[in-house]
N, C-alpha and C positions, 0 to 999 in steps of 0.2 A: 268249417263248412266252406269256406274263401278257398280252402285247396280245391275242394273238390270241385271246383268251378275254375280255377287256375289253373289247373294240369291239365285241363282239355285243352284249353288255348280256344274254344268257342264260345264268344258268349252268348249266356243265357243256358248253356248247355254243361249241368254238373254231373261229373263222374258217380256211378254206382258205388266202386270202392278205389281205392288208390294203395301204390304199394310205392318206396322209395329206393332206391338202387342197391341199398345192402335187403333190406327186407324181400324185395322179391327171388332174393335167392333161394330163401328158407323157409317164407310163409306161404308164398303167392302161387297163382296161376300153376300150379300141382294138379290141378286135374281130379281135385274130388266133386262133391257134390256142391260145394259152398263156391269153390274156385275153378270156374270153366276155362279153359286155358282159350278156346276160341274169342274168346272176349274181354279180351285182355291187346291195350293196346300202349305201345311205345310212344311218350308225351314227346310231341315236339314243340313244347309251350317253350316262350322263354325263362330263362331258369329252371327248368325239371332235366336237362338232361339223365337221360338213363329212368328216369320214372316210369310206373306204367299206370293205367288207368284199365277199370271196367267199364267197357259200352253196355247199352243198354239198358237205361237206367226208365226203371218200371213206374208207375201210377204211384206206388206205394211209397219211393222216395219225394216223390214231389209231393205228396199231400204233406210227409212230413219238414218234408223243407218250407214250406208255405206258413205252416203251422208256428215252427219255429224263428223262420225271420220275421214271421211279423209280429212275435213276441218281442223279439229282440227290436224291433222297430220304433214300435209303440209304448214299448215299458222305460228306452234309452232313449228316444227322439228328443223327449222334453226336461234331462235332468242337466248336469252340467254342463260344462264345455264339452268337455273328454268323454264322456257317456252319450252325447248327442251324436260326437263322430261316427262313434260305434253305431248309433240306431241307424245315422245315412248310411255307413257300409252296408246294412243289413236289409234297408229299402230297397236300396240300389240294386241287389241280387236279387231280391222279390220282384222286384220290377221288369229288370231284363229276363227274367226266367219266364213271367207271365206271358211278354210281349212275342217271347221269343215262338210260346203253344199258340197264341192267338194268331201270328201271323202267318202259324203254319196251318191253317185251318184247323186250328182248335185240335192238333197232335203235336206231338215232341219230336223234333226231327235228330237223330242219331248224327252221330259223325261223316255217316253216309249220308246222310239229307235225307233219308227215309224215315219214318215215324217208328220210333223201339215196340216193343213187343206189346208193352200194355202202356203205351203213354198215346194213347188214342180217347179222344173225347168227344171227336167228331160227329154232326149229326146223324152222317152216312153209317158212320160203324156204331154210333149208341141206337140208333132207332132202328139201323135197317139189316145189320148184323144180328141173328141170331142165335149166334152165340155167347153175344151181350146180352140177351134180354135178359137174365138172372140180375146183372149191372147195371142194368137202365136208371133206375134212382140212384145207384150211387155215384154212378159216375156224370151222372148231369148235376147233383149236388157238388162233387168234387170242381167242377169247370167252373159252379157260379162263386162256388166259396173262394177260387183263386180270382176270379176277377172283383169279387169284394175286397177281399186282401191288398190286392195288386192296385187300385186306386186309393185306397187309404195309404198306403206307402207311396203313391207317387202326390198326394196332397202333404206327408211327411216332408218328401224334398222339394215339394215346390216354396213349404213355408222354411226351409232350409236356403233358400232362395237360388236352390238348383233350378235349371228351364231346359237345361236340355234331355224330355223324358215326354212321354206321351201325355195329349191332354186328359183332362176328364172324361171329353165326350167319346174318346177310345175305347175306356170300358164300360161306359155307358150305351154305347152301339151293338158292341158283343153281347153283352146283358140281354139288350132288345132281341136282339135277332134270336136268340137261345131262345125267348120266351114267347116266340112270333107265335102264330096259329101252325102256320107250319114246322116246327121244328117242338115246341112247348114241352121244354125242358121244365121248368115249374109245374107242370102236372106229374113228370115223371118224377119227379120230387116224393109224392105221395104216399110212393112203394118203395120207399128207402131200404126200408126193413121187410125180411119175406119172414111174417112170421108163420113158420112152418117149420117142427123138431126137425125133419129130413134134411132140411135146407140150411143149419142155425153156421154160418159161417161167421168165426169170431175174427176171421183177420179183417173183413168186413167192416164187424162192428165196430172196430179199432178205427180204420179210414172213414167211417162216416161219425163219428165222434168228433174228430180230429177235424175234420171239414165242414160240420155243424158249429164247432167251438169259432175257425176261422174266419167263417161268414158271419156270426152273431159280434165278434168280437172286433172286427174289423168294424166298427162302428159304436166308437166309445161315446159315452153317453155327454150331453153337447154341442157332438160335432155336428155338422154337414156328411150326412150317410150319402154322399153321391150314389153309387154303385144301391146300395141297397134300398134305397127308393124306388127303384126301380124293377126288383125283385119282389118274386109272390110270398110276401112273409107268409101271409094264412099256409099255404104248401112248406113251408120250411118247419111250422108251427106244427103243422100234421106228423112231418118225419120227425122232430124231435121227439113231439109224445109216443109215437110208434115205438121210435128205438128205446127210448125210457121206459114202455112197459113190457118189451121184449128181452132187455137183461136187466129187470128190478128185482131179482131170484139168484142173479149171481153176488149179489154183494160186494162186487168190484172197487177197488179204492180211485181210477181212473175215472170209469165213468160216473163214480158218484161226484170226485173232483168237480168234472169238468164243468158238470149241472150244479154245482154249487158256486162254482163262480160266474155261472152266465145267470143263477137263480134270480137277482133282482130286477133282470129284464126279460128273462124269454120265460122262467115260468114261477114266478112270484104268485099267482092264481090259484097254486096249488098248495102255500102255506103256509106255515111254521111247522105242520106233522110231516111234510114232503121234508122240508130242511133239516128236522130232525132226526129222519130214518136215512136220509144220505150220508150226513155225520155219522150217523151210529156204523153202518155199512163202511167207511170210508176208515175211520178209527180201528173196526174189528181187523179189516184186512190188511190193513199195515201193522197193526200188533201182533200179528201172527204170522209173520214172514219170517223167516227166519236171517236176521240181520248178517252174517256171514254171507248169505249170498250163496253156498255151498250147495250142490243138489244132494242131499241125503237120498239112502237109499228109503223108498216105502214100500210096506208089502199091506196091502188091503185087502188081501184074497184072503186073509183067514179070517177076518171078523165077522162076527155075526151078527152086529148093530148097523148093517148098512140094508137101505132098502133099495131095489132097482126097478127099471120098469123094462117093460119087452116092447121089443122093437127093434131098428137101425138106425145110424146117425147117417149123415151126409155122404162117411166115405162107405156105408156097408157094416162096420164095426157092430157087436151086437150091443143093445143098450146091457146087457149084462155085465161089460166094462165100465158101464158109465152110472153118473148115480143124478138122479134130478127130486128127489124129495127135503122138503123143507130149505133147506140153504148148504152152496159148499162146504165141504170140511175147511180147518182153518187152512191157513197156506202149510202149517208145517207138518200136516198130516196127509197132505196129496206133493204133484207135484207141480208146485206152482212157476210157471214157466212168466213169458212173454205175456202182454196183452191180446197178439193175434192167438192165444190156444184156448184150449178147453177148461175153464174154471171146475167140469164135474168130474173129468177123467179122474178116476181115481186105480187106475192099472197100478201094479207091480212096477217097477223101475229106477234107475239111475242109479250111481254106487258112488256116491260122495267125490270122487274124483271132481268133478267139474267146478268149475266158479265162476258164476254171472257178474257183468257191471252190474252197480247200482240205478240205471238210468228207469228200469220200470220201477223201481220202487220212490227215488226220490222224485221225479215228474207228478202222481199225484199227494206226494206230502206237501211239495213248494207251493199247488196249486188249493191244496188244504190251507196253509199259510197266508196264501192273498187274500182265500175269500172267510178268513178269519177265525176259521174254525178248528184250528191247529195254532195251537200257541209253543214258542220257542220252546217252554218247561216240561211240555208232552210228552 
């Protein structure tokens, strides 16, 4: 993650993707769908000669960059010597990357100084942009979860006995003004989730998870919650139950994780049967992934044990492709992709050829691990 922020030579400002001077002969900027050649730029960082970088770097990487340095923040900050270094490297990016959107009027400014494509969280384009209104909860939940993050990591390195980094009352101001009368991002909080089948965008659900977990977690139990004191939990509280009972039918092993380790403070209210039916969900979906990683082919169109329902999904598709009764097939009977896809899709597709990282599957095993409901022998 350090390259990716390296190779641009600006800080606070991390590359989309990064290619290195033998690899972009063979992999890169090709001009398919994955590799836009227009966005593809020549690092004149020190040390990258011949490197190239992807501009443009979207909403979707910084929620996960946010997500992930302040794991790495808060899980290293306070263990040895050597792991604490680690946790300041890891602030230190969270920090400057936060300061970096805040002092562009709450956008991400590009290597041109202009704000990239989706890294706008601005009042003017979350409120008055209607093209955002679909995004108005998420993306003001996105903005405050980074500035909760983003003060928990600069109280990291101030007890690191760093000083040269923004005060408290930095993201404590931003905070405010977000949640003013006139701007009141904490109401649009509310409608995280547009629960409507037409509408069910799961790459969505994946970024407000991610940024739910953020904001909650950026505030270990304890501390001095700066930042989130100041924030409308009851509105945070709302979207979470929202999202929670908008994908409690897909069974997902992520977001059952993520609500299993935020369970003893955000929604403990709800039990030992809520804890127990996210374990069981979380368990099923990782035991039935198929551990290779390999996308087998599946053919679902000739069974006759699937039931569907009529209708359209978001893109037009007929729900005749798609299946939403009782719970998904396991993972190795559909094709279980990514977090941001379709858990019902159960189409015809893929021909074994291909083979995924590990990364969606062990992110909620380790997070099954923390919050203890996954044991090493599993």
């Amino acid at each position: 993650m350090e390259l990716l922020y390296n190779v641009t030579g600006i800080e606070g400002l991390p590359a989309r993707s990064v290619c290195d001077p033998i690899e972009k002969h063979v992999s890169c900027a090709n001009g398919s769908w994955l590799h836009d050649k227009t966005q593809w730029i020549n690092s004149s960082a020190p040390g990258y000669s011949g490197w190239i970088w992807k501009s443009d770097t979207s909403s979707d990487e910084i929620v996960g960059h946010v997500f992930s340095l302040l794991l790495v923040a808060t899980l290293e900050a306070t263990n040895d010597a050597h792991l604490s270094q680690r946790g300041v490297r890891a602030a230190t990016l969270l920090v400057k990357l936060v300061k970096r959107i805040v002092d562009a009027n709450f956008t991400l400014p590009d290597y041109t100084g202009k704000p990239t494509t989706w890294g706008r969280w601005d009042p003017h384009t979350v409120n008055g942009d209607r093209a955002f209104s679909d995004e108005r909860g998420l993306q003001s939940l996105q903005m405050l979860s980074f500035l909760s993050a983003a003060a928990n990591a600069s109280r990291i390195l101030q007890q690191a006995g760093l000083v040269d980094i923004p005060p408290q009352s930095f993201w404590w101001d931003a905070a405010s003004y977000l949640q003013s009368d006139s701007v009141q991002y904490n109401l649009n909080l509310r409608n995280v989730k547009i629960l409507w089948p037409l509408d069910d965008n799961f790459s969505d659900d994946q970024l407000a998870w991610l940024s739910l977990f953020s904001l909650l977690w950026s505030c270990p139990q304890g501390s001095e919650c700066s930042v989130q004191a100041r924030i409308d939990l009851t509105s945070v509280y709302i979207s979470l139950d929202a999202l929670a009972h908008g994908v409690d039918k897909e069974w997902s092993s992520l977001w059952s994780a993520l609500q299993l380790v935020l369970l003893p403070t955000a929604i403990s209210s709800q039990g030992a049967q809520t804890k127990s039916a996210l374990t069981e969900a979380l368990s099923w979906n990782l035991q039935t992934w198929p551990v290779e990683q390999v996308q087998w082919p599946t053919r679902n169109s000739v069974r006759a044990d699937l039931v569907y329902e009529r209708g359209a999904d978001r893109f037009g598709r007929s729900q005749g492709e798609l299946r939403h009764t009782w719970r998904p097939l396991p993972a190795y009977e559909r094709r279980q992709s990514r977090w941001n896809a379709d858990p019902w899709d159960v189409t015809d597709g893929w021909d074994g050829m291909t083979e995924s990282d590990p990364g969606a599957w062990l992110l909620p095993y380790w997070l099954g691990r923390y919050a203890g409901v996954i044991r090493s022998t599993d």
